[in-house]
C-alpha positions as CSV (number, residue, x, y, z in Angstrom):
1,X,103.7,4.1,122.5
2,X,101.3,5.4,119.9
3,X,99.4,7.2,122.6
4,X,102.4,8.9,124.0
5,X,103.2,10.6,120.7
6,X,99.5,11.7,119.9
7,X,99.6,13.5,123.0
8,X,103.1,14.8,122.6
9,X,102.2,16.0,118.9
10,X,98.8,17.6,120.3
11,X,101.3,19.2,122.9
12,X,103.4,20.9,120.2
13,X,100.5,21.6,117.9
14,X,98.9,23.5,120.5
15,X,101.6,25.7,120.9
16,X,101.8,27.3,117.6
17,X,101.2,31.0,117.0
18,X,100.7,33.7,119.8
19,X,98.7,34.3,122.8
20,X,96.1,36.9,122.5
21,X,98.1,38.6,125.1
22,X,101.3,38.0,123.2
23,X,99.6,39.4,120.2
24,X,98.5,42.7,122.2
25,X,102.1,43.2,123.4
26,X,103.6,43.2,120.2
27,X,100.5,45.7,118.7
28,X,101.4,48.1,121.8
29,X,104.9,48.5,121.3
30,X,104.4,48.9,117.2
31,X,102.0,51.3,118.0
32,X,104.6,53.3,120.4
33,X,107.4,52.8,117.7
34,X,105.0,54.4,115.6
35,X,104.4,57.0,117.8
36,X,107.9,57.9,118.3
37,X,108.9,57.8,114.4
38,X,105.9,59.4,113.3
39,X,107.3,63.5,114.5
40,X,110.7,62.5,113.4
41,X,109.3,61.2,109.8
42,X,107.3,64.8,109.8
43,X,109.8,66.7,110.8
44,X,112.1,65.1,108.1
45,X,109.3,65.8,105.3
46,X,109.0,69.4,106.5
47,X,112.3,70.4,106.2
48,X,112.3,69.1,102.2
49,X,109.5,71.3,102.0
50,X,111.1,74.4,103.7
51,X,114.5,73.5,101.5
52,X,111.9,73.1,98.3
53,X,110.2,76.4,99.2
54,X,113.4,78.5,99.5
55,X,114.5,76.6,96.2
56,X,111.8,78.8,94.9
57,X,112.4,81.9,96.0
58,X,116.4,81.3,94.8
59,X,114.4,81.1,91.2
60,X,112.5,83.9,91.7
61,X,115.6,85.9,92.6
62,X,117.5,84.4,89.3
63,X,114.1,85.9,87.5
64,X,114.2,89.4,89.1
65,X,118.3,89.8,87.9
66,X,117.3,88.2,84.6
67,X,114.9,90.9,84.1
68,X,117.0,93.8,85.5
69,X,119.7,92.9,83.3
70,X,116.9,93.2,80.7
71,X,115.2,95.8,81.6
72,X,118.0,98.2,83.5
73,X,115.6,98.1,86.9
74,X,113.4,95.8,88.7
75,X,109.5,95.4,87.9
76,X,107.0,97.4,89.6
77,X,105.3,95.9,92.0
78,X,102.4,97.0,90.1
79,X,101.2,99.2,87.2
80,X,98.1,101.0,88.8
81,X,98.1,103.5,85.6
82,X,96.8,103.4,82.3
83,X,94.3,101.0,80.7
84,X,94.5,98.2,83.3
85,X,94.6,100.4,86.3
86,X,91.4,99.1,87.9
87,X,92.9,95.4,87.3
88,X,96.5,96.6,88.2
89,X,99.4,93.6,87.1
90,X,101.6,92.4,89.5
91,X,104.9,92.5,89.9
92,X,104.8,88.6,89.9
93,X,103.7,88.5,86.4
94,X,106.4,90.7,84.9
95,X,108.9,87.7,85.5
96,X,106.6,85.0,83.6
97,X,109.6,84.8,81.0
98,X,112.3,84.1,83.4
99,X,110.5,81.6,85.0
100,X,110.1,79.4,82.3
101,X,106.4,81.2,81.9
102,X,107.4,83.1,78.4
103,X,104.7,81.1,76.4
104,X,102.1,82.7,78.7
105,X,103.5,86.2,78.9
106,X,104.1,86.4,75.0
107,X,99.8,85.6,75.0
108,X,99.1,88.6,77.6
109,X,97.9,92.3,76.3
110,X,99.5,94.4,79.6
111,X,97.6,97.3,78.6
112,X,94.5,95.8,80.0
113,X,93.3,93.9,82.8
114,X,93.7,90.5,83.5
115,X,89.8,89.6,83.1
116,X,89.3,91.9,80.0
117,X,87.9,89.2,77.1
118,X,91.2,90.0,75.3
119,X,93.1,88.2,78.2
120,X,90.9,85.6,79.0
121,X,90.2,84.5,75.4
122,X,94.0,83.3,75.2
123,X,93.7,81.4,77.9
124,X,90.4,79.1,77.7
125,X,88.5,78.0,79.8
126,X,89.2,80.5,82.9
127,X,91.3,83.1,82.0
128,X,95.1,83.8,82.6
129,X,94.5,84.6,86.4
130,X,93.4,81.4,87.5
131,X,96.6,80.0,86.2
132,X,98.9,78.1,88.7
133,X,102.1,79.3,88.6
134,X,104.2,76.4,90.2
135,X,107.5,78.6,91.3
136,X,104.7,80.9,93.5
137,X,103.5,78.2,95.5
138,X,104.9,77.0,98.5
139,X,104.8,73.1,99.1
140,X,103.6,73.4,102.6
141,X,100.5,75.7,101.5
142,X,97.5,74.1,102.9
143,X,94.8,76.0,100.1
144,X,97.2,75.1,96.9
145,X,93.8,75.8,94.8
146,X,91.7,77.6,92.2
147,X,89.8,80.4,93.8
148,X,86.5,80.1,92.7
149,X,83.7,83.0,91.8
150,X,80.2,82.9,93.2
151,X,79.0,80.6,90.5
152,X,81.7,77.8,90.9
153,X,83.8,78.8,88.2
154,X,87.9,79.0,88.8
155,X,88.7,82.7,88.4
156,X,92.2,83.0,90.3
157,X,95.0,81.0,91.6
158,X,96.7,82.0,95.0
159,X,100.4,82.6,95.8
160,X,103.1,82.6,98.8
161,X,105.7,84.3,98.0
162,X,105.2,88.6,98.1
163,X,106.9,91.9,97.1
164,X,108.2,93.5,100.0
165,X,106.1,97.1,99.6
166,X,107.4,98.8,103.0
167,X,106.8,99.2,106.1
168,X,102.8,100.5,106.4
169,X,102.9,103.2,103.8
170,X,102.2,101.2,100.0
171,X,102.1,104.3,97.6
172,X,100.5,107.6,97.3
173,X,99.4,108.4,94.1
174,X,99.7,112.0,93.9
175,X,103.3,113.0,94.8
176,X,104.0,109.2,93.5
177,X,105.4,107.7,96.0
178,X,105.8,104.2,97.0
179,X,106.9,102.9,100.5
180,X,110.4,102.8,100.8
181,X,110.4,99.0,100.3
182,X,112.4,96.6,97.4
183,X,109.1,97.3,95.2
184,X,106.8,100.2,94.5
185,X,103.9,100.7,92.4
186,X,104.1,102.4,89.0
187,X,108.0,102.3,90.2
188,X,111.4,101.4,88.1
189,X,113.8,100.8,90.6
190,X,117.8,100.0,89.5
191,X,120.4,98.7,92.1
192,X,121.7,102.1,92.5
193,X,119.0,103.0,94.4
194,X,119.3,100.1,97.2
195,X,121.7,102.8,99.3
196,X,121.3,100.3,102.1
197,X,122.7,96.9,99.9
198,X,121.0,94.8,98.2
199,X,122.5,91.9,101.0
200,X,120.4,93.9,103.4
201,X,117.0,94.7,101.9
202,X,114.3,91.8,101.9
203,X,112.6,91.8,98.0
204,X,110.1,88.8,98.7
205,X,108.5,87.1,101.7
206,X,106.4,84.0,102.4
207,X,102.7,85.0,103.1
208,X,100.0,82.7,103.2
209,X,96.9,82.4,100.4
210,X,93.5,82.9,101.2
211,X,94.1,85.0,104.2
212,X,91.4,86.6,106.0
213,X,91.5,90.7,105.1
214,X,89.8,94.1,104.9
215,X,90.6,96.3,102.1
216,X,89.3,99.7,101.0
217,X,89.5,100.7,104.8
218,X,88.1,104.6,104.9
219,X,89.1,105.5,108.3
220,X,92.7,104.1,108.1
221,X,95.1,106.1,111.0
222,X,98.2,107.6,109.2
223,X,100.6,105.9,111.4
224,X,101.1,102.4,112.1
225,X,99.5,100.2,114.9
226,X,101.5,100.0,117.7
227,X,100.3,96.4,118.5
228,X,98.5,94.1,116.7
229,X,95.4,94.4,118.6
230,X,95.1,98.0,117.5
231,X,94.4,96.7,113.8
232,X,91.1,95.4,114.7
233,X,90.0,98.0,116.6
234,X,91.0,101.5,114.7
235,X,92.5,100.0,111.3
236,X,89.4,98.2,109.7
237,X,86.7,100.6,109.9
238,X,84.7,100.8,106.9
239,X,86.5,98.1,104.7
240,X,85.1,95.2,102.8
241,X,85.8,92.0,104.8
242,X,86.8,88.5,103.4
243,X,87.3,85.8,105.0
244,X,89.6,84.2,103.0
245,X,90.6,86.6,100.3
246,X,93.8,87.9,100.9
247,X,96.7,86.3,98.2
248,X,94.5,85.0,96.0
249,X,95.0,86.9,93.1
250,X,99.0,86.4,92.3
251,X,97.9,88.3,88.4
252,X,96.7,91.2,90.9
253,X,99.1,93.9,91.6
254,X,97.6,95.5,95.0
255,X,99.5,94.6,97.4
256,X,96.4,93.0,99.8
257,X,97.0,89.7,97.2
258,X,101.0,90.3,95.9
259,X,102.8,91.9,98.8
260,X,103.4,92.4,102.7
261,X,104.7,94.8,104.9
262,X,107.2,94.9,107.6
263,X,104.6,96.4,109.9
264,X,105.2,93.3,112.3
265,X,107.4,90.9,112.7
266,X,106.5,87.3,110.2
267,X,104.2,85.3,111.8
268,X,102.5,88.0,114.2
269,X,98.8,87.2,114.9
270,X,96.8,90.3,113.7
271,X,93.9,88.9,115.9
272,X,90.2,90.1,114.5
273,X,87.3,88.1,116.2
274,X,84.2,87.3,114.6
275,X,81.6,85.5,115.7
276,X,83.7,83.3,118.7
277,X,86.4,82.9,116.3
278,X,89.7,84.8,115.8
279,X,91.0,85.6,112.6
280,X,94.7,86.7,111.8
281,X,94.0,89.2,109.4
282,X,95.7,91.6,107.0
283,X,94.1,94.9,106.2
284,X,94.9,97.9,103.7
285,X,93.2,101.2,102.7
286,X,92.0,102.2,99.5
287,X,93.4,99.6,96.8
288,X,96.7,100.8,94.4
289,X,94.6,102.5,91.7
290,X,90.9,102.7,92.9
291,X,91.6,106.4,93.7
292,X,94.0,108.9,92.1
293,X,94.0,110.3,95.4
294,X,94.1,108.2,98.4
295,X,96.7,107.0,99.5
296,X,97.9,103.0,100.5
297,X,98.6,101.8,103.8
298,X,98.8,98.6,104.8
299,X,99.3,96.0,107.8
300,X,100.0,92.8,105.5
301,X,102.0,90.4,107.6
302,X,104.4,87.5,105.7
303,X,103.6,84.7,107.5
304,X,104.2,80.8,106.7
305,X,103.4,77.3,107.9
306,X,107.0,76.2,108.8
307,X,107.1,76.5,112.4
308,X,108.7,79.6,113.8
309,X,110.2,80.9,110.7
310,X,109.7,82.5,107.0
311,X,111.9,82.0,104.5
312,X,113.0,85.2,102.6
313,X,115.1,86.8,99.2
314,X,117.3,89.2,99.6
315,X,117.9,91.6,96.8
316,X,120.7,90.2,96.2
317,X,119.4,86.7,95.2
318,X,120.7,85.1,98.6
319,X,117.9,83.5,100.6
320,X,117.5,83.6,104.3
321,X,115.5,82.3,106.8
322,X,114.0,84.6,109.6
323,X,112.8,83.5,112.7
324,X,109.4,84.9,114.3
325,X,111.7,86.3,117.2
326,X,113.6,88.9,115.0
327,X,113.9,92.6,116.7
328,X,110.8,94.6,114.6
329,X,113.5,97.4,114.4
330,X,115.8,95.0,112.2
331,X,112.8,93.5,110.4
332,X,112.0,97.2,109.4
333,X,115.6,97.8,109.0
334,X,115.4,95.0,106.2
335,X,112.2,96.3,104.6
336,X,113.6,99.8,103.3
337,X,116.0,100.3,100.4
338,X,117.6,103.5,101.2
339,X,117.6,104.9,104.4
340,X,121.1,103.7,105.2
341,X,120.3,101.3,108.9
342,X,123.1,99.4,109.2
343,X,121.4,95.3,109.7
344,X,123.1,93.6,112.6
345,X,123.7,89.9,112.2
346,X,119.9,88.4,112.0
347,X,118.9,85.9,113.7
Protein backbone atom coordinates (compact mmCIF):
# COMPACT_ATOMS: atom_id res chain seq x y z
CA UNK A 1 0.00 0.00 0.00
CA UNK A 2 2.81 2.33 0.79
CA UNK A 3 4.33 1.66 -2.54
CA UNK A 4 1.21 2.38 -4.45
CA UNK A 5 1.03 5.94 -3.05
CA UNK A 6 4.83 6.74 -3.60
CA UNK A 7 4.32 6.03 -7.03
CA UNK A 8 0.90 7.76 -7.27
CA UNK A 9 2.48 10.89 -5.45
CA UNK A 10 5.65 10.73 -7.92
CA UNK A 11 2.82 10.56 -10.64
CA UNK A 12 1.21 13.91 -9.61
CA UNK A 13 4.57 15.46 -8.66
CA UNK A 14 5.75 15.06 -12.01
CA UNK A 15 3.06 16.80 -13.51
CA UNK A 16 3.50 20.16 -12.07
CA UNK A 17 4.30 23.18 -14.15
CA UNK A 18 4.44 23.25 -18.11
CA UNK A 19 5.91 21.43 -20.97
CA UNK A 20 8.55 23.27 -22.71
CA UNK A 21 6.20 23.11 -25.61
CA UNK A 22 3.38 24.28 -23.42
CA UNK A 23 5.63 27.06 -22.39
CA UNK A 24 6.49 28.03 -26.17
CA UNK A 25 2.75 28.17 -27.01
CA UNK A 26 1.84 30.49 -24.50
CA UNK A 27 5.22 32.83 -25.40
CA UNK A 28 3.92 32.74 -29.15
CA UNK A 29 0.54 33.84 -28.73
CA UNK A 30 1.76 36.79 -26.06
CA UNK A 31 4.03 37.71 -28.46
CA UNK A 32 1.10 37.97 -31.27
CA UNK A 33 -1.20 39.78 -28.65
CA UNK A 34 1.64 41.98 -28.52
CA UNK A 35 1.91 42.38 -31.89
CA UNK A 36 -1.56 43.18 -32.47
CA UNK A 37 -1.87 45.84 -29.42
CA UNK A 38 1.29 47.31 -30.01
CA UNK A 39 -0.18 49.77 -33.44
CA UNK A 40 -3.39 50.21 -31.65
CA UNK A 41 -1.41 51.43 -28.26
CA UNK A 42 0.72 53.84 -30.94
CA UNK A 43 -1.85 54.95 -32.65
CA UNK A 44 -3.72 55.83 -29.34
CA UNK A 45 -0.42 57.83 -28.09
CA UNK A 46 -0.25 59.64 -31.42
CA UNK A 47 -3.38 61.04 -31.49
CA UNK A 48 -2.74 62.70 -27.68
CA UNK A 49 0.12 64.08 -29.32
CA UNK A 50 -1.63 65.48 -32.42
CA UNK A 51 -4.63 66.76 -29.91
CA UNK A 52 -1.58 68.19 -27.50
CA UNK A 53 0.05 69.84 -30.63
CA UNK A 54 -3.08 71.60 -31.93
CA UNK A 55 -3.68 72.56 -28.06
CA UNK A 56 -0.69 74.60 -28.84
CA UNK A 57 -1.41 76.28 -31.74
CA UNK A 58 -5.17 77.16 -30.01
CA UNK A 59 -2.55 79.10 -27.39
CA UNK A 60 -0.62 80.62 -29.84
CA UNK A 61 -3.83 81.93 -31.49
CA UNK A 62 -5.18 83.25 -27.88
CA UNK A 63 -1.46 85.05 -28.00
CA UNK A 64 -1.71 86.62 -31.40
CA UNK A 65 -5.47 88.29 -30.45
CA UNK A 66 -4.06 89.10 -27.05
CA UNK A 67 -1.45 91.12 -28.72
CA UNK A 68 -3.66 92.70 -31.47
CA UNK A 69 -5.98 93.81 -29.00
CA UNK A 70 -2.81 95.33 -27.52
CA UNK A 71 -1.16 96.37 -30.13
CA UNK A 72 -4.18 97.35 -32.87
CA UNK A 73 -2.40 94.72 -35.57
CA UNK A 74 -0.66 91.52 -35.52
CA UNK A 75 3.30 91.15 -35.10
CA UNK A 76 5.57 91.18 -37.94
CA UNK A 77 6.79 88.25 -38.87
CA UNK A 78 10.04 89.91 -38.52
CA UNK A 79 11.76 93.36 -38.03
CA UNK A 80 14.56 93.15 -40.68
CA UNK A 81 15.24 97.08 -40.06
CA UNK A 82 17.08 99.08 -37.68
CA UNK A 83 19.75 97.90 -35.21
CA UNK A 84 18.96 94.14 -35.18
CA UNK A 85 18.45 93.82 -38.87
CA UNK A 86 21.30 91.41 -39.55
CA UNK A 87 19.83 89.28 -36.40
CA UNK A 88 16.13 90.06 -37.46
CA UNK A 89 13.36 88.99 -34.37
CA UNK A 90 10.73 86.80 -35.15
CA UNK A 91 7.44 87.13 -35.09
CA UNK A 92 7.43 84.18 -32.49
CA UNK A 93 9.10 86.23 -29.94
CA UNK A 94 6.77 89.26 -30.05
CA UNK A 95 4.09 86.94 -28.23
CA UNK A 96 6.54 85.90 -25.28
CA UNK A 97 4.12 87.91 -22.96
CA UNK A 98 0.96 86.18 -23.88
CA UNK A 99 2.43 82.95 -23.62
CA UNK A 100 3.19 83.09 -20.26
CA UNK A 101 6.94 84.15 -21.50
CA UNK A 102 6.62 87.98 -20.11
CA UNK A 103 9.62 87.50 -17.60
CA UNK A 104 11.77 86.75 -20.58
CA UNK A 105 10.45 89.45 -22.94
CA UNK A 106 10.54 92.27 -20.14
CA UNK A 107 14.77 91.03 -20.15
CA UNK A 108 15.16 91.46 -24.04
CA UNK A 109 16.70 94.83 -25.73
CA UNK A 110 14.63 94.52 -29.36
CA UNK A 111 16.69 97.06 -30.79
CA UNK A 112 19.51 94.63 -31.15
CA UNK A 113 20.16 91.19 -32.05
CA UNK A 114 19.49 88.21 -30.22
CA UNK A 115 23.33 87.29 -29.75
CA UNK A 116 24.49 90.99 -29.10
CA UNK A 117 26.25 90.67 -25.31
CA UNK A 118 23.32 92.89 -24.16
CA UNK A 119 20.95 89.87 -24.90
CA UNK A 120 22.90 87.14 -23.97
CA UNK A 121 24.13 88.66 -20.66
CA UNK A 122 20.35 88.38 -19.28
CA UNK A 123 20.14 85.16 -20.06
CA UNK A 124 23.31 83.11 -18.66
CA UNK A 125 24.86 80.66 -19.76
CA UNK A 126 23.69 80.57 -23.61
CA UNK A 127 21.86 83.42 -24.49
CA UNK A 128 18.02 84.02 -24.94
CA UNK A 129 18.04 82.11 -28.35
CA UNK A 130 18.77 78.78 -27.12
CA UNK A 131 15.79 79.09 -24.94
CA UNK A 132 13.00 76.35 -25.25
CA UNK A 133 9.97 77.72 -25.60
CA UNK A 134 7.52 74.81 -24.65
CA UNK A 135 4.19 76.17 -26.57
CA UNK A 136 6.60 76.06 -30.01
CA UNK A 137 7.35 72.60 -29.74
CA UNK A 138 5.38 69.97 -31.07
CA UNK A 139 5.23 66.62 -28.89
CA UNK A 140 5.90 64.46 -31.77
CA UNK A 141 9.17 66.42 -32.81
CA UNK A 142 11.82 63.85 -33.11
CA UNK A 143 15.04 66.75 -32.66
CA UNK A 144 13.23 68.53 -29.39
CA UNK A 145 16.94 69.89 -28.69
CA UNK A 146 19.48 72.67 -28.25
CA UNK A 147 21.26 73.47 -31.45
CA UNK A 148 24.66 73.52 -30.83
CA UNK A 149 27.69 75.80 -32.38
CA UNK A 150 30.81 74.33 -33.66
CA UNK A 151 32.37 74.22 -30.30
CA UNK A 152 29.57 72.23 -28.45
CA UNK A 153 28.05 75.11 -26.95
CA UNK A 154 23.92 75.42 -27.13
CA UNK A 155 23.31 78.55 -29.21
CA UNK A 156 19.57 77.99 -30.33
CA UNK A 157 16.46 76.03 -29.74
CA UNK A 158 14.24 74.81 -32.72
CA UNK A 159 10.55 75.22 -33.28
CA UNK A 160 7.34 73.65 -35.23
CA UNK A 161 5.00 75.87 -35.49
CA UNK A 162 5.61 78.85 -38.51
CA UNK A 163 4.18 82.25 -39.82
CA UNK A 164 2.45 81.70 -42.84
CA UNK A 165 4.74 84.37 -45.20
CA UNK A 166 2.88 83.52 -48.72
CA UNK A 167 2.97 81.76 -51.31
CA UNK A 168 6.94 81.89 -52.84
CA UNK A 169 7.37 85.66 -52.70
CA UNK A 170 8.68 86.56 -48.68
CA UNK A 171 9.25 90.38 -49.02
CA UNK A 172 10.96 92.85 -51.10
CA UNK A 173 12.64 95.36 -49.38
CA UNK A 174 12.48 98.18 -51.65
CA UNK A 175 8.89 98.84 -52.62
CA UNK A 176 8.30 97.00 -49.02
CA UNK A 177 6.36 94.41 -49.72
CA UNK A 178 5.68 91.19 -48.09
CA UNK A 179 3.96 88.09 -49.66
CA UNK A 180 0.48 88.38 -49.45
CA UNK A 181 0.41 85.88 -46.54
CA UNK A 182 -1.14 86.25 -42.62
CA UNK A 183 2.54 87.81 -41.79
CA UNK A 184 5.02 90.04 -43.43
CA UNK A 185 8.21 91.41 -42.60
CA UNK A 186 8.71 94.88 -41.19
CA UNK A 187 4.61 94.58 -41.54
CA UNK A 188 1.62 95.77 -39.01
CA UNK A 189 -1.14 94.00 -40.30
CA UNK A 190 -4.91 94.70 -38.47
CA UNK A 191 -7.97 92.37 -39.26
CA UNK A 192 -9.26 94.84 -41.70
CA UNK A 193 -6.86 93.95 -43.96
CA UNK A 194 -7.76 89.93 -44.06
CA UNK A 195 -10.36 90.92 -47.11
CA UNK A 196 -10.60 87.18 -47.58
CA UNK A 197 -11.63 86.30 -43.58
CA UNK A 198 -9.74 85.61 -41.06
CA UNK A 199 -11.84 81.84 -40.99
CA UNK A 200 -10.10 81.50 -44.32
CA UNK A 201 -6.44 82.53 -44.14
CA UNK A 202 -3.92 80.08 -42.47
CA UNK A 203 -1.61 82.34 -39.80
CA UNK A 204 0.67 79.29 -38.51
CA UNK A 205 1.69 75.88 -39.78
CA UNK A 206 3.47 72.84 -38.47
CA UNK A 207 7.10 72.56 -40.04
CA UNK A 208 9.59 70.43 -38.86
CA UNK A 209 13.10 71.57 -36.91
CA UNK A 210 16.34 70.99 -38.20
CA UNK A 211 15.37 70.66 -41.72
CA UNK A 212 17.70 70.26 -44.36
CA UNK A 213 17.98 73.89 -46.50
CA UNK A 214 19.77 76.31 -48.86
CA UNK A 215 19.56 79.93 -48.18
CA UNK A 216 21.14 82.90 -49.74
CA UNK A 217 20.32 81.24 -53.14
CA UNK A 218 21.76 83.86 -56.03
CA UNK A 219 20.21 82.48 -59.01
CA UNK A 220 16.72 82.02 -57.58
CA UNK A 221 13.89 82.01 -60.75
CA UNK A 222 11.18 84.74 -60.11
CA UNK A 223 8.43 82.33 -60.30
CA UNK A 224 7.72 79.37 -58.46
CA UNK A 225 8.73 75.63 -59.23
CA UNK A 226 6.26 73.90 -60.93
CA UNK A 227 7.14 70.59 -59.27
CA UNK A 228 9.19 69.76 -56.55
CA UNK A 229 11.87 68.37 -58.47
CA UNK A 230 12.53 71.71 -60.15
CA UNK A 231 13.75 72.99 -56.60
CA UNK A 232 16.86 71.00 -56.71
CA UNK A 233 17.65 71.60 -60.00
CA UNK A 234 17.12 75.59 -60.83
CA UNK A 235 16.16 76.90 -57.14
CA UNK A 236 19.46 76.09 -55.14
CA UNK A 237 22.20 77.38 -57.15
CA UNK A 238 24.69 79.29 -55.32
CA UNK A 239 23.14 78.92 -51.65
CA UNK A 240 24.75 77.88 -48.48
CA UNK A 241 23.68 74.31 -47.76
CA UNK A 242 22.83 72.74 -44.26
CA UNK A 243 21.90 69.71 -43.60
CA UNK A 244 19.94 70.20 -40.79
CA UNK A 245 19.55 73.86 -40.30
CA UNK A 246 16.34 74.92 -41.28
CA UNK A 247 13.89 75.86 -37.95
CA UNK A 248 16.36 76.09 -35.64
CA UNK A 249 16.40 79.47 -34.75
CA UNK A 250 12.65 80.16 -33.44
CA UNK A 251 14.48 83.94 -31.91
CA UNK A 252 15.26 84.32 -35.89
CA UNK A 253 12.94 86.24 -37.94
CA UNK A 254 13.86 84.95 -41.65
CA UNK A 255 11.47 82.97 -42.63
CA UNK A 256 14.10 79.72 -43.64
CA UNK A 257 13.83 79.16 -39.46
CA UNK A 258 10.18 81.02 -38.47
CA UNK A 259 7.97 80.50 -41.42
CA UNK A 260 6.67 78.41 -44.61
CA UNK A 261 5.06 78.95 -47.75
CA UNK A 262 2.23 77.53 -49.51
CA UNK A 263 4.44 76.83 -52.48
CA UNK A 264 3.29 73.01 -52.04
CA UNK A 265 0.94 71.34 -50.54
CA UNK A 266 2.16 70.10 -46.39
CA UNK A 267 4.04 67.25 -46.44
CA UNK A 268 5.41 67.54 -50.21
CA UNK A 269 8.91 65.94 -50.58
CA UNK A 270 11.18 68.71 -51.92
CA UNK A 271 13.64 65.84 -53.00
CA UNK A 272 17.61 67.06 -53.13
CA UNK A 273 20.10 64.12 -53.41
CA UNK A 274 23.39 64.17 -51.98
CA UNK A 275 25.68 61.72 -51.90
CA UNK A 276 23.06 58.41 -52.34
CA UNK A 277 20.76 60.01 -50.03
CA UNK A 278 17.63 62.21 -50.61
CA UNK A 279 16.97 65.13 -48.66
CA UNK A 280 13.47 66.96 -48.37
CA UNK A 281 14.73 70.32 -48.40
CA UNK A 282 13.51 73.88 -48.09
CA UNK A 283 15.33 76.65 -49.88
CA UNK A 284 15.09 80.59 -49.93
CA UNK A 285 17.03 83.51 -51.61
CA UNK A 286 18.82 86.13 -50.03
CA UNK A 287 17.77 86.24 -46.13
CA UNK A 288 14.96 89.13 -44.85
CA UNK A 289 17.61 91.84 -44.24
CA UNK A 290 21.03 90.71 -45.64
CA UNK A 291 20.33 93.02 -48.65
CA UNK A 292 18.32 96.26 -48.87
CA UNK A 293 17.76 95.14 -52.28
CA UNK A 294 17.10 91.65 -53.02
CA UNK A 295 14.32 90.43 -52.79
CA UNK A 296 12.83 86.96 -50.63
CA UNK A 297 11.57 83.93 -52.23
CA UNK A 298 11.10 80.95 -50.80
CA UNK A 299 10.01 77.17 -51.17
CA UNK A 300 9.57 76.36 -47.31
CA UNK A 301 7.20 73.56 -47.02
CA UNK A 302 5.03 72.96 -43.41
CA UNK A 303 5.42 69.55 -42.96
CA UNK A 304 4.86 67.29 -39.73
CA UNK A 305 5.30 63.80 -38.30
CA UNK A 306 1.54 62.90 -37.82
CA UNK A 307 0.84 60.75 -40.65
CA UNK A 308 -0.86 62.36 -43.59
CA UNK A 309 -1.81 65.55 -42.07
CA UNK A 310 -0.56 69.09 -40.44
CA UNK A 311 -2.31 70.68 -38.07
CA UNK A 312 -3.02 74.55 -38.70
CA UNK A 313 -4.39 78.17 -37.09
CA UNK A 314 -6.54 79.96 -38.73
CA UNK A 315 -6.57 83.73 -38.25
CA UNK A 316 -9.26 83.47 -36.47
CA UNK A 317 -7.94 81.38 -33.61
CA UNK A 318 -9.91 78.14 -34.83
CA UNK A 319 -7.53 75.21 -35.52
CA UNK A 320 -7.80 72.85 -38.42
CA UNK A 321 -6.29 69.99 -39.56
CA UNK A 322 -5.20 69.57 -43.37
CA UNK A 323 -4.64 66.54 -45.03
CA UNK A 324 -1.49 66.09 -47.54
CA UNK A 325 -4.22 65.53 -50.29
CA UNK A 326 -5.60 69.20 -50.26
CA UNK A 327 -6.01 70.83 -53.98
CA UNK A 328 -2.58 73.30 -54.05
CA UNK A 329 -5.08 75.82 -55.49
CA UNK A 330 -7.09 75.82 -52.00
CA UNK A 331 -3.85 75.49 -50.04
CA UNK A 332 -2.75 78.72 -51.83
CA UNK A 333 -6.23 80.00 -51.56
CA UNK A 334 -5.59 79.72 -47.65
CA UNK A 335 -2.20 81.34 -47.67
CA UNK A 336 -3.18 84.93 -48.96
CA UNK A 337 -5.03 87.57 -46.90
CA UNK A 338 -6.69 89.64 -49.43
CA UNK A 339 -7.15 88.53 -52.72
CA UNK A 340 -10.81 87.68 -52.14
CA UNK A 341 -10.74 83.31 -53.37
CA UNK A 342 -13.57 82.05 -52.01
CA UNK A 343 -12.18 78.45 -49.78
CA UNK A 344 -14.40 75.53 -50.62
CA UNK A 345 -15.06 73.19 -47.76
CA UNK A 346 -11.31 71.67 -47.04
CA UNK A 347 -10.68 68.56 -46.71
Amino acid sequence: MSSYFRSSNARRVGRIGFTLVELLVVIAIIGILVGLLLPAVQAAREAARRMSCQNNLKQLGLALHNYESAMKCFPSANVSIGGSANQPWSGQAFLLPYVEGGTAYNMINFSIGYHAAGNKANFPPSGIAALKIPVLMCPSEINDRQRLNAAGVPEHYPLNYGLNVGEFLIYQPVQRVDGGGAFGANAKIKPSSFVDGLSNTVGMSEVKAYNPRFHDVTSMPLAAPIRPEDVATSYTGGGAWGIASGHTEWVCGRAIHNGFTTTFTPNTLVPYLLDGRTYDIDVSSSREGVSPTAPTYGVITSRSYHPGVVNTLNMDGSVRTIANTIQLSTWRALGTRDRGEVVAEVE
